[in-house]
KEVEXTI-191790 format. One record per residue (C-alpha): x negated, y, z negated. Coordinates in nm, 3 decimals, always signed. Layout:
@xx = X	yy = Y	zz = Z $
...
end
This chain:
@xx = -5.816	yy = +3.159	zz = +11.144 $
@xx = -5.594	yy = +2.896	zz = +11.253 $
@xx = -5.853	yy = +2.621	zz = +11.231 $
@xx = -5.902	yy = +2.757	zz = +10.817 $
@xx = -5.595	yy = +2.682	zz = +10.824 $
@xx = -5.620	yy = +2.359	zz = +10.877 $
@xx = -5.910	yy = +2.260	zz = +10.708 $
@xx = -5.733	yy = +2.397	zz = +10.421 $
@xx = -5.380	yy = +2.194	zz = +10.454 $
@xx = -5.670	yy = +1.870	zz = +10.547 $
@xx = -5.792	yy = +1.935	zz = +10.188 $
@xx = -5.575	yy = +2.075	zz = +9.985 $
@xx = -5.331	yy = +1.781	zz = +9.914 $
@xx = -5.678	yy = +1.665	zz = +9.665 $
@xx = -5.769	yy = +1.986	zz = +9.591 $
@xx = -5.450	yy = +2.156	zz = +9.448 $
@xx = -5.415	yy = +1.888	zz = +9.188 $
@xx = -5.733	yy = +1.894	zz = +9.058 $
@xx = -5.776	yy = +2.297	zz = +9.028 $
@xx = -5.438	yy = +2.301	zz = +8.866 $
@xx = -5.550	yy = +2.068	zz = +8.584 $
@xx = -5.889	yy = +2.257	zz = +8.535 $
@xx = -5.706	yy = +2.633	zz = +8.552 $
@xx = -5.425	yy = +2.496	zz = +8.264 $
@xx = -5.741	yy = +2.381	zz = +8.025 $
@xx = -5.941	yy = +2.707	zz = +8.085 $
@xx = -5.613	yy = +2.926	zz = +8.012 $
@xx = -5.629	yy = +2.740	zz = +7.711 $
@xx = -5.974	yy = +2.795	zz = +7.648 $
@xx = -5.923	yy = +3.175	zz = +7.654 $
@xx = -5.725	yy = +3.416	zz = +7.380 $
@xx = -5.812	yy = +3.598	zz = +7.084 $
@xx = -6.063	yy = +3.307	zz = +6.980 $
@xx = -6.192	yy = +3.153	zz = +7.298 $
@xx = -6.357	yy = +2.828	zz = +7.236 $
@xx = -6.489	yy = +2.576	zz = +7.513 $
@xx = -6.278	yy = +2.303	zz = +7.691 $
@xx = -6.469	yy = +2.025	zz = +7.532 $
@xx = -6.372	yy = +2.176	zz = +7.209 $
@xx = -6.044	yy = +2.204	zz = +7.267 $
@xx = -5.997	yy = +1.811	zz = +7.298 $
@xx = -6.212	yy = +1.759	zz = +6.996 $
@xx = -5.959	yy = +1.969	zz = +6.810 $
@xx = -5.704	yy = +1.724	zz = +6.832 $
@xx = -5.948	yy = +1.512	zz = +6.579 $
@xx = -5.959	yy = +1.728	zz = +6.358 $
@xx = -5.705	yy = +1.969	zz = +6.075 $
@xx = -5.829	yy = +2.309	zz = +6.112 $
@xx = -5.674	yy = +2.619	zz = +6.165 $
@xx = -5.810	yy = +2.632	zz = +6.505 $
@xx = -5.624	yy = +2.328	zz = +6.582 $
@xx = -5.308	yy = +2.514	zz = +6.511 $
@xx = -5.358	yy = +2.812	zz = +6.702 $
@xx = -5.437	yy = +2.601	zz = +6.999 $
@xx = -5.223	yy = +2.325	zz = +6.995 $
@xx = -4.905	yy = +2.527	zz = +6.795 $
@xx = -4.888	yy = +2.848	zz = +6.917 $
@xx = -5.141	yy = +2.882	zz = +7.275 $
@xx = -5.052	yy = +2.537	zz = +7.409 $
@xx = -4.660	yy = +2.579	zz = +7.393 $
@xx = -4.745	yy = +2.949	zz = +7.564 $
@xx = -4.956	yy = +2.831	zz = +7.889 $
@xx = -4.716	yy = +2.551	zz = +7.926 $
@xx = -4.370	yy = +2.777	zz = +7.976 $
@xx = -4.591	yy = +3.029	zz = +8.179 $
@xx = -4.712	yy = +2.740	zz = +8.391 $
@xx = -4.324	yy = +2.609	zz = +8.414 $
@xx = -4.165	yy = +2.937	zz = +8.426 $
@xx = -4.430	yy = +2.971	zz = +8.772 $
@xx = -4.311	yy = +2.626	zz = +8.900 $
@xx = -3.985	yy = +2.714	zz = +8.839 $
@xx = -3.959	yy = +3.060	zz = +8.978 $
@xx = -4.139	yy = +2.937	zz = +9.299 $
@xx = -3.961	yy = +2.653	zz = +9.375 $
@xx = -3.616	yy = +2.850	zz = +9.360 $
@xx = -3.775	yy = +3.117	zz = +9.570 $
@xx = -3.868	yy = +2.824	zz = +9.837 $
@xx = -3.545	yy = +2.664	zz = +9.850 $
@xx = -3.361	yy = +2.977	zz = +9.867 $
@xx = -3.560	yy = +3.130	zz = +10.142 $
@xx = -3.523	yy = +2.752	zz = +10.354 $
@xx = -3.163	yy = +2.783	zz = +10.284 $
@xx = -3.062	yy = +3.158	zz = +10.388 $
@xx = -3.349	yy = +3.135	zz = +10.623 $
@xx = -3.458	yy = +3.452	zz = +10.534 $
@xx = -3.837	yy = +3.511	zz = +10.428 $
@xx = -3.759	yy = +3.810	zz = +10.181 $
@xx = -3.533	yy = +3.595	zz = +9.922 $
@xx = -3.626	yy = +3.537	zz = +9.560 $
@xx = -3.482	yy = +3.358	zz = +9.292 $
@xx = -3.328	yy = +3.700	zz = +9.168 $
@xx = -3.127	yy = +3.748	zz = +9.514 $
@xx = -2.773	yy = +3.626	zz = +9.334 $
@xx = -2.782	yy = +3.851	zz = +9.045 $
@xx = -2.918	yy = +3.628	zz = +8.786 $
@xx = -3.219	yy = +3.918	zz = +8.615 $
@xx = -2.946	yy = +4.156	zz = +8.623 $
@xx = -2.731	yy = +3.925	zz = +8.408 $
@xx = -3.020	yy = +3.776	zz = +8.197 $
@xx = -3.160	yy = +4.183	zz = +8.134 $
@xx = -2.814	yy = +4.281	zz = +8.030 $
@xx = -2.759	yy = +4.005	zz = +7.814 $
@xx = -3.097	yy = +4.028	zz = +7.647 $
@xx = -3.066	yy = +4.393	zz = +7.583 $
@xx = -2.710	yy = +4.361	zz = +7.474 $
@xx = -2.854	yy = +4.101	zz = +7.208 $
@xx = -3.139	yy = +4.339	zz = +7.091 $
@xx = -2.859	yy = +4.637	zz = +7.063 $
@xx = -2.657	yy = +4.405	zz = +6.824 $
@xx = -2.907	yy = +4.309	zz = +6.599 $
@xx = -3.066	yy = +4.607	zz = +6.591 $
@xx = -2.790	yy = +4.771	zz = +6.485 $
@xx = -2.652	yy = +4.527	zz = +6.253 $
@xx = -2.345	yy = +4.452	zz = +6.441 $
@xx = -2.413	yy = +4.104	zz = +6.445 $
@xx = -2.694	yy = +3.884	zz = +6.475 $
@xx = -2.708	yy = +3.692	zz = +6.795 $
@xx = -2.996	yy = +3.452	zz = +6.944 $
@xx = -3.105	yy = +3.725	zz = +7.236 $
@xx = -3.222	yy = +3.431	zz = +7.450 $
@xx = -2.890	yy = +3.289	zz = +7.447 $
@xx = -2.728	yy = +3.607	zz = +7.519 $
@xx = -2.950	yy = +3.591	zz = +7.820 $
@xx = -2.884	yy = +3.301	zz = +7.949 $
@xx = -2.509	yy = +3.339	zz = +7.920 $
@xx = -2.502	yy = +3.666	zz = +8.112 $
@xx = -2.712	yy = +3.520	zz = +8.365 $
@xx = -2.568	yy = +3.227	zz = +8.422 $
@xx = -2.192	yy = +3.462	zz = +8.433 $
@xx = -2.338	yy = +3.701	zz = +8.641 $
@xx = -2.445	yy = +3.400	zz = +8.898 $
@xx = -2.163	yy = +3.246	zz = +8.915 $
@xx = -1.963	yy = +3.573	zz = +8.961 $
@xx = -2.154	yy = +3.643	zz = +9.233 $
@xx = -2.092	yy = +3.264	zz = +9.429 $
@xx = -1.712	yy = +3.324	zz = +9.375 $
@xx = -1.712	yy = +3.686	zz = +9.485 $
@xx = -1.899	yy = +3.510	zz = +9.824 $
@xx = -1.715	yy = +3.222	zz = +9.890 $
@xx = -1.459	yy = +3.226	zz = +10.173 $
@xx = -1.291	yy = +2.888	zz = +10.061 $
@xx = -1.534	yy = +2.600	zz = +10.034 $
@xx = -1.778	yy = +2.810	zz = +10.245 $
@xx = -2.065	yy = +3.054	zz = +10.084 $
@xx = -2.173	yy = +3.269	zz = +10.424 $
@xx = -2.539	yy = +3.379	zz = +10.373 $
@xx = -2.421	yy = +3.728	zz = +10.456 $
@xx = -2.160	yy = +3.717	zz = +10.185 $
@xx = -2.386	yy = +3.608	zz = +9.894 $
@xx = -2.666	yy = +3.874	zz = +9.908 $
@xx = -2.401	yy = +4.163	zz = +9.951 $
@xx = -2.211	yy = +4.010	zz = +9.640 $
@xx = -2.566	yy = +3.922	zz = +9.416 $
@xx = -2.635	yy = +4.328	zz = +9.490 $
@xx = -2.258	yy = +4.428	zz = +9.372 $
@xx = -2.315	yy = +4.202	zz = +9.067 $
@xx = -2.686	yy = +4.308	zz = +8.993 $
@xx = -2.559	yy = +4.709	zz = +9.036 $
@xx = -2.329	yy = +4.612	zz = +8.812 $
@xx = -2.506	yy = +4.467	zz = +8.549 $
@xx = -2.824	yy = +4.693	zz = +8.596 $
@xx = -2.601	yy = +4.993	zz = +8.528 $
@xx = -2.458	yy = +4.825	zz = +8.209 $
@xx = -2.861	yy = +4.751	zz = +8.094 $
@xx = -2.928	yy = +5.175	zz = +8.177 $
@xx = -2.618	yy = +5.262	zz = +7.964 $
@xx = -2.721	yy = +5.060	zz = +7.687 $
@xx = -3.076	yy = +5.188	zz = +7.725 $
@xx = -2.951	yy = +5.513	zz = +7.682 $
@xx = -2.733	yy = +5.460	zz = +7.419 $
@xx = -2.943	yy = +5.318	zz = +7.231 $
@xx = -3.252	yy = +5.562	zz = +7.302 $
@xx = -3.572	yy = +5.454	zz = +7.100 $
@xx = -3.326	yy = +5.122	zz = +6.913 $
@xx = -3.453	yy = +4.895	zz = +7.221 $
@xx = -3.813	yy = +4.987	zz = +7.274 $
@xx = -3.843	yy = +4.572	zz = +7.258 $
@xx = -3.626	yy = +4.566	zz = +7.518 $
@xx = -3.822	yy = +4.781	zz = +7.789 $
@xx = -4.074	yy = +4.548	zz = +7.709 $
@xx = -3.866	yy = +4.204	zz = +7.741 $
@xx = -3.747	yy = +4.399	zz = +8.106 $
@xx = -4.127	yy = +4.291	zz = +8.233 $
@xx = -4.174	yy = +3.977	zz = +8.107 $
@xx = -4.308	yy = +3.812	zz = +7.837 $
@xx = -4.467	yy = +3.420	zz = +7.662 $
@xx = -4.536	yy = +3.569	zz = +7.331 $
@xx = -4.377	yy = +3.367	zz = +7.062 $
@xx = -4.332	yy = +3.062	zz = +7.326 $
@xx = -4.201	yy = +2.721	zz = +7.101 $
@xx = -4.218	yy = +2.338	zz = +7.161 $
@xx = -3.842	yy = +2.402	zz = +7.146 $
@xx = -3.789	yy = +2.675	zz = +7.377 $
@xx = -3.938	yy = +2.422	zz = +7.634 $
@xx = -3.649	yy = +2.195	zz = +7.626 $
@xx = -3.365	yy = +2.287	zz = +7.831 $
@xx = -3.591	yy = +2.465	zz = +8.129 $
@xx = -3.835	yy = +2.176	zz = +8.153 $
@xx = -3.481	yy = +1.928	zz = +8.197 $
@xx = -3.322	yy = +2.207	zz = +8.448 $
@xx = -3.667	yy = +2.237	zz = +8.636 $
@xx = -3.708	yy = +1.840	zz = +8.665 $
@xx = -3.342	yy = +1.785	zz = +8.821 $
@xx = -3.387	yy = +2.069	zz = +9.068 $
@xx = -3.745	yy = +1.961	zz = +9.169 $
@xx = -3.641	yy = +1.550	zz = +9.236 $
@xx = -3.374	yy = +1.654	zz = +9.415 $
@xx = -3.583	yy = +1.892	zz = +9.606 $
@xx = -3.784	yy = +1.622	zz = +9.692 $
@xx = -3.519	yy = +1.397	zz = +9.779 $
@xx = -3.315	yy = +1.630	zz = +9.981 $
@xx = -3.651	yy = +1.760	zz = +10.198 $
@xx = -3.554	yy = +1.643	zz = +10.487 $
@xx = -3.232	yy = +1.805	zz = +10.488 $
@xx = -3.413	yy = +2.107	zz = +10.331 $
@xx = -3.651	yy = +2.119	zz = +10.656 $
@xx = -3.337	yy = +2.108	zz = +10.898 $
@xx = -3.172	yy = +2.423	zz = +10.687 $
@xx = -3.465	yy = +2.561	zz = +10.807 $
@xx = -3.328	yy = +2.551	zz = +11.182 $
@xx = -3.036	yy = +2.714	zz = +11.122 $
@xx = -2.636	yy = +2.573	zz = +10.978 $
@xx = -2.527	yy = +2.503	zz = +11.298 $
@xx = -2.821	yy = +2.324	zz = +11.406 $
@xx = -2.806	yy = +2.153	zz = +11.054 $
@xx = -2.474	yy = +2.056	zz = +11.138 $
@xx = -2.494	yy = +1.925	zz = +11.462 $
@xx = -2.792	yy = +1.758	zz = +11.287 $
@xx = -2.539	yy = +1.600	zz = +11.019 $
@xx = -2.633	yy = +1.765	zz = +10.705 $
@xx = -2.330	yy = +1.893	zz = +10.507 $
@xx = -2.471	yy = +2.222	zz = +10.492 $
@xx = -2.224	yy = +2.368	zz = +10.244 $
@xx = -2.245	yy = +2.106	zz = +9.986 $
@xx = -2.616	yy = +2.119	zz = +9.999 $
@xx = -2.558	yy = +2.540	zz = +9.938 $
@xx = -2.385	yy = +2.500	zz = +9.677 $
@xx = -2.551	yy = +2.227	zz = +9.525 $
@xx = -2.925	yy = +2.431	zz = +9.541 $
@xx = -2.752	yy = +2.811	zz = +9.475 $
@xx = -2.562	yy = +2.685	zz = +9.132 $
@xx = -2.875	yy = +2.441	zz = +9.015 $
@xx = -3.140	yy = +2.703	zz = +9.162 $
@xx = -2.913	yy = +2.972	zz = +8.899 $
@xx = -2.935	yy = +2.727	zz = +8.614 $
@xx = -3.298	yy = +2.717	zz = +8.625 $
@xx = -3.372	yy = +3.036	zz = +8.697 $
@xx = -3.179	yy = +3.136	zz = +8.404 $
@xx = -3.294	yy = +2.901	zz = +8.155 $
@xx = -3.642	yy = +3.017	zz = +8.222 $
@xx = -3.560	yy = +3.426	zz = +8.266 $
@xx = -3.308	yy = +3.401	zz = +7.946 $
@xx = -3.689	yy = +3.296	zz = +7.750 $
@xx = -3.920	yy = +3.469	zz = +7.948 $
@xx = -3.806	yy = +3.818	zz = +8.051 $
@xx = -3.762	yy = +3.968	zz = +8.382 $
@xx = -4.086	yy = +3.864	zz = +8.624 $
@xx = -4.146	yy = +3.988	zz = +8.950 $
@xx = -4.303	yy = +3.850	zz = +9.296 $
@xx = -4.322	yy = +3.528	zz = +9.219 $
@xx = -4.101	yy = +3.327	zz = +9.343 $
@xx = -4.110	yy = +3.601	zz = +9.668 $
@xx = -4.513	yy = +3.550	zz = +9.754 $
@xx = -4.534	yy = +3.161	zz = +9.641 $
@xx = -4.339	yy = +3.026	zz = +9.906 $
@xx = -4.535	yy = +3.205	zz = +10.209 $
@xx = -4.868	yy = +3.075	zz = +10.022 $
@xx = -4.748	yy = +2.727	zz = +9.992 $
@xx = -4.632	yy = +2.715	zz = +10.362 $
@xx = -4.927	yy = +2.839	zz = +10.506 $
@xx = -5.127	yy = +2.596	zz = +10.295 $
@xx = -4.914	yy = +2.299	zz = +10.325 $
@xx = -4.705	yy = +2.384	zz = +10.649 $
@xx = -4.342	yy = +2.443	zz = +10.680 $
@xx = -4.242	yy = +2.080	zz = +10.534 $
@xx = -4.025	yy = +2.046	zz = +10.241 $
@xx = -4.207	yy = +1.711	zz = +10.118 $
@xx = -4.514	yy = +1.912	zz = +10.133 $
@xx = -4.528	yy = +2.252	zz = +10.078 $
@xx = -4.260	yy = +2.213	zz = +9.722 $
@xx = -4.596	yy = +2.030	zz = +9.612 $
@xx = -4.815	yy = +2.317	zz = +9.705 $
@xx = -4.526	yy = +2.553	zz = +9.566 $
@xx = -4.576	yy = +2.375	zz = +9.235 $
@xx = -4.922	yy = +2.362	zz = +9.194 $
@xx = -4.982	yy = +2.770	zz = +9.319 $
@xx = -4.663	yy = +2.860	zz = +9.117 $
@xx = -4.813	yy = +2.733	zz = +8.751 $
@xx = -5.191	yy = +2.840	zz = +8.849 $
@xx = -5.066	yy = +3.196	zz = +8.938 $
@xx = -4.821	yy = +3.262	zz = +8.675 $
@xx = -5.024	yy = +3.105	zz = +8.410 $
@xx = -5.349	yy = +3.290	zz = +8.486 $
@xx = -5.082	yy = +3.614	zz = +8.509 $
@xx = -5.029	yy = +3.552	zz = +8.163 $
@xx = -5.331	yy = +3.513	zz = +7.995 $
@xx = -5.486	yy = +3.845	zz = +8.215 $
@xx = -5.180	yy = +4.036	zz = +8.050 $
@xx = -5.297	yy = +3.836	zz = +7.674 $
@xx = -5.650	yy = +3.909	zz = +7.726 $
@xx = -5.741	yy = +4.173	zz = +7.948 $
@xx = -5.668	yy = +4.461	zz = +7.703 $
@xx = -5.674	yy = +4.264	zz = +7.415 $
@xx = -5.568	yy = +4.257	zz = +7.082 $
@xx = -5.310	yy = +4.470	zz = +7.301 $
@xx = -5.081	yy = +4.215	zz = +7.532 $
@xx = -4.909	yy = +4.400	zz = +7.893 $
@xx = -4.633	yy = +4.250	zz = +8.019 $
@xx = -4.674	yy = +3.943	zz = +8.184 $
@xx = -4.453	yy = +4.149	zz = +8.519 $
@xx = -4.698	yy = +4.427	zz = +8.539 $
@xx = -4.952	yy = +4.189	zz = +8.615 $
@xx = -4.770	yy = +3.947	zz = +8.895 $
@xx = -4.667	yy = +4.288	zz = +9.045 $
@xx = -4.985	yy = +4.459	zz = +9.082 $
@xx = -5.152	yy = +4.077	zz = +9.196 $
@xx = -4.816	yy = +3.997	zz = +9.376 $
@xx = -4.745	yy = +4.337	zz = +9.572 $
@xx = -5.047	yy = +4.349	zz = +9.803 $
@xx = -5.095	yy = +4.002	zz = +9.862 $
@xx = -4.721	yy = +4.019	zz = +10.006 $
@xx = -4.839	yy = +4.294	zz = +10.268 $
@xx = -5.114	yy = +4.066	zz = +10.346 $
@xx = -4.937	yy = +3.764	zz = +10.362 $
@xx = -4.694	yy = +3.988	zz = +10.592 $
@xx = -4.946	yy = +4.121	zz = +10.782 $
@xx = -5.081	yy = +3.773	zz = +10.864 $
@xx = -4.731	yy = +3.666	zz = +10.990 $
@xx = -4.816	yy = +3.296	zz = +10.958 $
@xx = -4.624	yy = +3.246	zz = +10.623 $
@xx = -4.330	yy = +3.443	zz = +10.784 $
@xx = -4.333	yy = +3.196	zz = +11.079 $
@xx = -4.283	yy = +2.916	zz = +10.928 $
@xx = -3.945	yy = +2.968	zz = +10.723 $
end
């Protein structure tokens, strides 16, 4: 096993990028009308309806899935390096409680013509509240103990998952749309809606990269980090407020998806080993492939009928974590 494992960290630095280019073109490939690769490009040529649904409406879609995977996994990483605890996912510090209940409180408006308000930015405001309410309820002066923040992100997520179940039953069969958006979802993905999480995701993932080494000694423990020098609580607050941002600007789009950023991480490490500069590479590239292929299984699979993109990653995600638990190696290494 352990020389696999090797051969596969040896190789995967040139493999990774290269399958991650060919799985992005073939999730394009497939949908309602699946046409080749090669035709694909030669669409661009051309003004055809075709071109449209690839290029307009499909494109846009595999992009934020691919993103929203990147995204979700790379949180999950730094979190997990950070609290040193294997289990953490970009959802630890309340933010899909915040985005659900925002989301749902949108659909509940407009649905019953209290007033009509943009349900993604709804979502994102209630996420990014219900993140930052948890980092104040855990900070003891400039200092966020570990301990402190998951106790306060499940306060907050109670909280706000009790306020999305009273609204649920409130509103009874007014927010069938939003049992759906509580799983996940690309369809009706826009050039626009790109924007602000592709910006969010690029700041956190340089200055991932530029902080790895401090990342990697986080990884020790804080008071071997700061023997070590690293001011351990800037770089906490720094990562848990910018890994909140993203998270939300993707979750506030995309819905509620689960496992994720939890099983990414572990893959990445065991591929890549347990450093920063190298395994938020591998997180990238096995984020987008996984969530992206997630997404067109739930487009395709029963199609012309979609399932939620989080009903896929759970049923993929959920026993590859027992394996990947099982195996202990991806444990190990945080």
């Amino acid at each position: 096993m352990k020389s696999i494992l090797t051969r596969l960290k040896t190789t995967g630095s040139i493999v990774l990028p290269v399958v991650f280019v060919v799985v992005f073109v073939l999730n394009l490939s497939f949908g309602t009308v699946s046409l080749s690769p090669l035709k694909i490009f030669q669409l661009l040529k051309q003004d055809t309806p075709e071109k449209y649904m690839i290029w307009n409406l499909r494109f846009p879609r595999v992009l934020m899935a691919t993103l929203t995977g990147i995204a979700l996994s790379s949180v999950g990483n730094i979190f997990q390096a950070i609290m040193k605890n294997p289990l953490v996912d970009p959802y630890l510090i309340g933010t899909s409680a915040g985005a659900s209940f925002g989301a749902l409180l949108g659909i509940y408006f407009t649905v019953n013509s209290i007033a009509h308000i943009s349900i993604p930015t709804m979502s994102f405001v209630f996420a990014v509240l219900a993140s930052t309410l948890t980092i104040i309820l855990a900070r003891k002066g400039t200092v966020i103990p570990t301990v402190h923040l998951v106790l306060s992100g499940v306060l907050i997520s109670t909280m706000f998952s009790a306020g999305s179940m009273l609204l649920l039953n409130i509103a009874n069969k007014s927010l069938v749309t939003g049992h759906v958006w509580l799983f996940g979802s690309f369809s009706g993905v826009t050039f626009t809606d790109l924007i602000l999480p592709t910006i969010s995701l690029t700041i956190l993932i340089v200055l991932t990269l530029i902080l790895n080494k401090e990342l990697d000694v986080m990884t020790l423990g804080e008071k071997e980090a700061k023997s070590l020098g690293v001011n351990v609580e800037l770089l906490k607050w720094l990562f848990y407020l910018l890994g909140s941002f993203v998270t939300a600007t993707f979750v506030s789009r995309t819905g509620i998806i689960g496992f994720v950023g939890l099983i990414v991480p572990h893959m990445a490490r065991t591929l890549a080993g347990p450093k920063h500069k190298n395994n938020i590479l591998a997180t990238i590239f096995i984020g987008g492939m996984l969530m992206s292929v997630c997404d067109t299984l739930a487009r395709t699979i029963l199609n012309p009928v979609e399932i939620p993109v989080g009903i896929i990653t759970s049923l993929i995600g959920a026993p590859f974590m027992f394996v990947l638990l099982k195996l202990k190696n991806g444990v190990k290494n945080v």
